[in-house]
Each structure stands twice: as C-alpha cells, then as structure tokens.
N, C-alpha and C positions, 0 to 999 in steps of 0.2 A: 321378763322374757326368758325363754329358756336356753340352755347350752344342747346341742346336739352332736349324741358321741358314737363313732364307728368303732366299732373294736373288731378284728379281726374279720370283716364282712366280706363275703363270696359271695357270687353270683354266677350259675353258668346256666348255659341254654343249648342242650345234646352234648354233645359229645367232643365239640371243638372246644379252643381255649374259653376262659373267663372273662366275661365280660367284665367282673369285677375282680380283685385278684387277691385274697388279704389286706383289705382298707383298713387303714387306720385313720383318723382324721375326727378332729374335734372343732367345730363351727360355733363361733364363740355365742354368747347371750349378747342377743342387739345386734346383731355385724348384719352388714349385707353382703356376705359371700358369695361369690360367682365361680362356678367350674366352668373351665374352661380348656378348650380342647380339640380335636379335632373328629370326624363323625366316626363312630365306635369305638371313641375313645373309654366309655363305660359313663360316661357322667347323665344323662338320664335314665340309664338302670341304679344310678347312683339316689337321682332323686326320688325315684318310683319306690325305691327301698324305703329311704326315709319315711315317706306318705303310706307305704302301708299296700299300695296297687302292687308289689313284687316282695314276695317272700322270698327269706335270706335261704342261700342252701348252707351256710355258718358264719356265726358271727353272731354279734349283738349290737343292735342299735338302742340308746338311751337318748329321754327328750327331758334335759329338768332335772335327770335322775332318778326318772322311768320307766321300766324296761318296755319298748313297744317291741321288738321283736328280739327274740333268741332263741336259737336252735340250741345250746345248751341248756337253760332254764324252762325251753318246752314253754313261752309265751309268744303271744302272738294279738297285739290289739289292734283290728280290724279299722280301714283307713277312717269310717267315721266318728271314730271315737277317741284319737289323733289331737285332736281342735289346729288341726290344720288347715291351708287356705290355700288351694291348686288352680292354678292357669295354665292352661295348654295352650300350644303356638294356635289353635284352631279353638274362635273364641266362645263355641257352643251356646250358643243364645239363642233361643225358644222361640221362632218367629212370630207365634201365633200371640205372645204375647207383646205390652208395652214395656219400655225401657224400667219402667218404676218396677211391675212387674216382675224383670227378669230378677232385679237387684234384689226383691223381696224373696225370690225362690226358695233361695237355701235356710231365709228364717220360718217360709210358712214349710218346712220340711222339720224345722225342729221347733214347729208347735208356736211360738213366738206370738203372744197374742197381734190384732191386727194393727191397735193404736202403735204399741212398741215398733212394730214390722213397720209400719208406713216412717215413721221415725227414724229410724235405722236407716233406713233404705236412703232419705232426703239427704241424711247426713252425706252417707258414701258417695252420693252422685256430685253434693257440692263439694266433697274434697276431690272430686273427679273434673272440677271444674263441668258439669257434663247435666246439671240439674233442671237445663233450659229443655234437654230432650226428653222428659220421663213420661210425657203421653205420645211418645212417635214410638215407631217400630224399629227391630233392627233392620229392615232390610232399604227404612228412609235415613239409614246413618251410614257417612264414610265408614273404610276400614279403622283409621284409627278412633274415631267414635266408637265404634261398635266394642274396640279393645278398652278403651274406656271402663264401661258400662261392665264388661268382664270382669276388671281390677272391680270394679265398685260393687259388684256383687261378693264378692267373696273378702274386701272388706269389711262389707253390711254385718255377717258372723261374728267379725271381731275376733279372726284366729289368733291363737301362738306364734305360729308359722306362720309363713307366706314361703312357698312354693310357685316356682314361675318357670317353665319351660319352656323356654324361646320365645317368649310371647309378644317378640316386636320385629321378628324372622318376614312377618310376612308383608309390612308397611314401608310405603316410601322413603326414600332417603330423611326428608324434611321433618314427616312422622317421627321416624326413628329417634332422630334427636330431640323432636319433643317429650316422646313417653321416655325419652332417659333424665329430662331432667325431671318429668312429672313423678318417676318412681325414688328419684332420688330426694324429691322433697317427700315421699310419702314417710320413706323412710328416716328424716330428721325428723318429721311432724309426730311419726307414731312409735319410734325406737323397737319394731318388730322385726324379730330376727327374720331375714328372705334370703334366701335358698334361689339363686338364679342361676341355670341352666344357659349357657352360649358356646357359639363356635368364634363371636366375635370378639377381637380383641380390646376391639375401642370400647363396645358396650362394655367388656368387664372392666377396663383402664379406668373408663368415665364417674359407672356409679361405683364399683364395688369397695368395698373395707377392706375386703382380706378377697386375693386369689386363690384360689386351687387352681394347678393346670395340670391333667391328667392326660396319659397318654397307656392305649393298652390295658385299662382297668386299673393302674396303678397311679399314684399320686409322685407329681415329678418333683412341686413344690408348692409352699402356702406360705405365700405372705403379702404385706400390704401389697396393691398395683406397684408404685414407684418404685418398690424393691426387688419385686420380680423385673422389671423393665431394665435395672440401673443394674443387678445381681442376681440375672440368672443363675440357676445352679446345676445348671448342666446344658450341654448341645441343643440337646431338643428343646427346652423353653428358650435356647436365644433364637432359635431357627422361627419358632410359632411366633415367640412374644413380639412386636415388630412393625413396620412396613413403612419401607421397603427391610424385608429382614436380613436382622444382623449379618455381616459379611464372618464367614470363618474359615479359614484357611488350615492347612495341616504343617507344620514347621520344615523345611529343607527339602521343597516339594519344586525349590527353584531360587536363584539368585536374591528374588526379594525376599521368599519369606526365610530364605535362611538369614538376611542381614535384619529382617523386624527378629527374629529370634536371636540374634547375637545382643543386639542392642538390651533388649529385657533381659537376657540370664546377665548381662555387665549391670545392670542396674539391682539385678536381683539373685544374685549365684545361686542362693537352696533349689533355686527351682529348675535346675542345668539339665538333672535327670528327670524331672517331672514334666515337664510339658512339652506336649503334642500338637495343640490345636490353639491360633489363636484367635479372637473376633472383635470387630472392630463394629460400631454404629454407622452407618452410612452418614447420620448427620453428626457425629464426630472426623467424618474424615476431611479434610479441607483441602481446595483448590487456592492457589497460591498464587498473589499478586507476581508481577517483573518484580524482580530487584528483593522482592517481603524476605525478611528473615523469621524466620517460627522464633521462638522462645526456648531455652534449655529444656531437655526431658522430651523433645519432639523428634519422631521419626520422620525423614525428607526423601521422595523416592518421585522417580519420574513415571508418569505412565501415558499411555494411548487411549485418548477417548473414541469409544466406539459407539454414543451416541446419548445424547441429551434431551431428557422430556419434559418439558415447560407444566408444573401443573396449579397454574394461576401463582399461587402463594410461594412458591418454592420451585425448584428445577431437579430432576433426579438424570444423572449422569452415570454413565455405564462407562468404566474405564478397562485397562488391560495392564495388571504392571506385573510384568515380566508372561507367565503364562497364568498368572492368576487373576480371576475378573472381582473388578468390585464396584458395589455401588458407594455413589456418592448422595449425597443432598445439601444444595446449596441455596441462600437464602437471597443473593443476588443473582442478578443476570448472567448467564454463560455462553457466553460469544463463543466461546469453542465446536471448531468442527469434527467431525469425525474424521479422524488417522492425527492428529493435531497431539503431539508431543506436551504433555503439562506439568508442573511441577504438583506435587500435592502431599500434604502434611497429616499425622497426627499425633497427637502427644501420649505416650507411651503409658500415660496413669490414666488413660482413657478406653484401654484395653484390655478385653476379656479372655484369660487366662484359664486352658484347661488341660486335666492328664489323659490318657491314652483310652481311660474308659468313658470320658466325655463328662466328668464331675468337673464342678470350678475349683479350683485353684486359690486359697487363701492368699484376701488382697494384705497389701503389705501395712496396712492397718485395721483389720479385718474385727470395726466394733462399729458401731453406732455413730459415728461421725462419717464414716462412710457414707452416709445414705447421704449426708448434707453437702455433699463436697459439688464441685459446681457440674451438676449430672443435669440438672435440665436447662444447660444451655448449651451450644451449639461449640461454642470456642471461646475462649478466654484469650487475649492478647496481652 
C-alpha cells in the first residue's frame, strides 16, 4: 500500500482565506488516518485534493512516489486513474438497480469481464457481512445497510486508497458504533491505507492509527489517538480533543489558579517565565472523600458545585473554584448538591502545561515513556 505525501499544498476558493494553508503532511503506507476537525476546518478539501475531484492552486501531492498532482511539475492525474476508492457521507446507490448490481458498477465501468465482476462483487458483500441482500433494492435496506453495500462497492475495485468522507455522519447512534468496528476490522483484514474524514472525535479516537486534527486549513498535529488525547500540542487540540473538554485556565487570573501555578513552577522552576495557561482532564480531577488525604505531587483546593449530571456510567460535575469553573467526571455516585462546598484534588503530573502562544510545554520527561504512564486511568491512589 502506498504512502501519501502533501508538500506544500493550497487550496483557496475567491478571494477569502485558504481553505488549505501550506500542508505538509505524510500519511503513512497502511495507517488509517482520520482528519479531524472542526467544519471548515479544510479536511475534506484536504481529501478531495488527495482523490483528484480539487486541483491544487500549489503544492504537490505524491501516492507511492507518484506524482498525482503538481502545479510545479505541471501534472495532474485525473481522479480515475488514482486507483482510489471514495465514500461520500450520501451513499449514492443506483435505486433502479439490485444490491449485487450496485457493488458490480465500478467493475463493469472498467470493463471487468462478468464471471470476474460477479465474483468480486460476492466477495465485497460477504466481507460487508451484507451478502444475504444482493437481489433486494436499496430503497428495501436500512440506512446502515444501504452504507454497507457502498463500502462494498468500492471495495469490489480493490483500491490503493480508501477514501471516506463522513460516511457514518448520517446513521444512528447504535449504527455508528457498528460501521466503526466493521471499518476497523476491514482495515486489519486488508492493510489498505484509509483516508477518513470527521468532525467526530470518538470515531477518529476509536478506529484511527494516526490523527490529524486540523484547524483553519492548517495541521495542529499528527499522532497516534492516545497521544493526541494524553499530549496535546497546543490549546486548540486540548479544547476539540475531549468530552467533556479539557478544562484550561490562564495562570494568576484568581487566588486558585495563582496557587495551581505556584505549586508547578516549585516543582518545576525552568518553567516560572514560561507558562500561561494550564489544563487539566475533567476525569483527572477528583472529588474527595471526608477525612481522604491525596498523595504527595497533588494539588488540594476547595470549590462550589454548581451542578451535577448523572450520565448512566459516570456523573459530570460543574464546580466553581474561586472564579474559575471546571468540570469534573467522576466515576461514583455524587450526592452533592448545588452551592455544597467540596474538597477536590489533582495530581500536578497530571497537568497540561502551556506558553503564552498556546504551544505545550515540555513534560518534564518528555520521551516515549511518557505515553505509558498511568494516562488512561482516572486516579491512582
């Protein structure tokens, strides 16, 4: 499978800013990358570039270490010639035909004799799990059937690519989390590089390899989920990445967050003139037994709940300490009432650390063991 590389790619549309902005960005061979983002952020003029439907206004895109478009070298290879494999959030299916049908479309379009085609076609539908429906119509298949049968068409080709533009935007909660595990096993079963397009964070957390989270046409940062999640690299991915999202504060903006900042430059001096802003996980911040002592390295601060939302699995708490609100998530019951005074904790290597222009902050072992440290869990006692 191939590697797909951005070099210097624009994008604009009149006269206003760019929807793309100078991308650079290299999407590995096999990954399932997801851009992710928020709407006009540039990441489906991102993918429409790659596929070939939006010529670049500069830049170069390479597929393999192919050149498919460059306004420098004056190429330009036309989206069907790509060996790419596109899903639009709007699953385009031919009513007039059957499901077996739709899936054959794109082979009897490049000639495919019909033994091979009908072959092709049976496979896609049974790795679609979706093979029981190939003489029904779409218009006798639910929504997520119908999306089905989309992935399975353009499987049936047996692209390079896979290209997916939102293409689970438009189905039920229940759905959703089916076609994420269904594309994530597609993607163990066939090691094809996919190109997924979202605004949602869980879809990209759930299946993706590698993040992009793009904001403005510009790239904020790329890396596995859990490391964007755990090491944001600036404001704006801890504010998106999230939910309920990250709490950030701006340092000496009030009694508490000037004592959360006293306590981290005592732990940490180089960083006295360096930081601004700091952020904390909601489900790192803990509510605090009578009597509980936290553990050395923890910051201790009272605050005012001003109100607590029960959501089955978890409870998310809106407090007040001093004039700054923050959320909480706790994983027992919270008997607390609104105006109710509480004690609440969190451990200060739990927190995210940033300078004045909203960049992170190097943690104070800032290598690869980082990522292992105890980040997907709630508290450590």
């Amino acid at each position: 499978m191939p590697t797909i590389t951005l070099s210097s790619v624009r994008k604009s549309y009149g006269s206003g800013p760019p929807a793309v902005d100078n991308l650079d960005l290299e999407i590995p061979d096999g990954s399932f990358t997801c851009l992710l983002g928020p709407s006009g952020c540039g990441k489906t003029t991102t993918l429409r570039m790659i596929s070939g439907l939006e010529p670049l206004n500069a830049g170069t895109i390479t597929v393999g270490g192919r050149i498919m478009d460059s306004t420098v070298d004056g190429v330009f290879v036309p989206p069907e010639k790509r060996g790419m494999g596109l899903v639009f959030q709007n699953y385009a299916l031919w009513p007039h035909l059957t499901v077996a049908k739709n899936v054959e479309f794109g082979l009897r379009v490049r000639k495919v004799k019909p033994a091979e085609r009908a072959e092709r076609a049976a496979a896609a539908l049974r790795m679609m799990q979706i093979e029981w429906a190939a003489d029904r119509y779409p218009a006798q298949l639910s929504g997520g059937q119908q999306q089905r049968v989309s992935l399975a068409r353009m499987l049936a080709v047996n692209p390079n690519v896979l290209l997916l533009d939102e293409p689970l935007s438009n189905l039920d909660a229940q759905l959703r989390l089916d076609m994420r595990a269904e594309l994530k096993r597609i993607h163990e079963e066939t090691g094809h590089t996919i190109v997924f397009v979202t605004h949602d964070q869980l879809e990209a957390m759930t299946m993706a390899t590698h993040v992009v989270v793009m904001n403005k046409g510009l790239v904020q940062q790329m890396a596995p989920p859990m490391e964007v999640y755990t090491r944001p690299a600036n404001t704006f991915v801890a504010r998106f990445v999230g939910s309920p999202p990250m709490n950030l504060f701006e340092t000496g903006t009030d009694a508490f967050t000037e004592a959360v900042r006293d306590q981290v430059v005592a732990e940490r001096p180089a960083l006295t003139d360096r930081l601004t802003t700091i952020g904390a996980r909601p489900e790192n911040l803990r509510l605090l037994d009578d009597g509980e002592q936290p553990p050395a390295g923890t910051h201790v601060f009272e605050a005012t709940v001003k109100t607590a939302l029960p959501t089955g699995s978890s409870w998310t708490v809106l407090v007040n300490a001093g004039d700054t609100e923050l959320y909480l998530v706790s994983y027992t019951d919270v008997r607390a009432t609104p105006g109710t005074v509480v004690r609440c904790a969190v451990r200060t290597s739990d927190l995210h650390l940033f300078d004045a222009s909203g960049d992170r902050l190097p943690d104070e072992a800032d290598d690869a063991a980082a990522l292992t440290k105890e980040n997907t869990t709630t508290w450590a006692s």
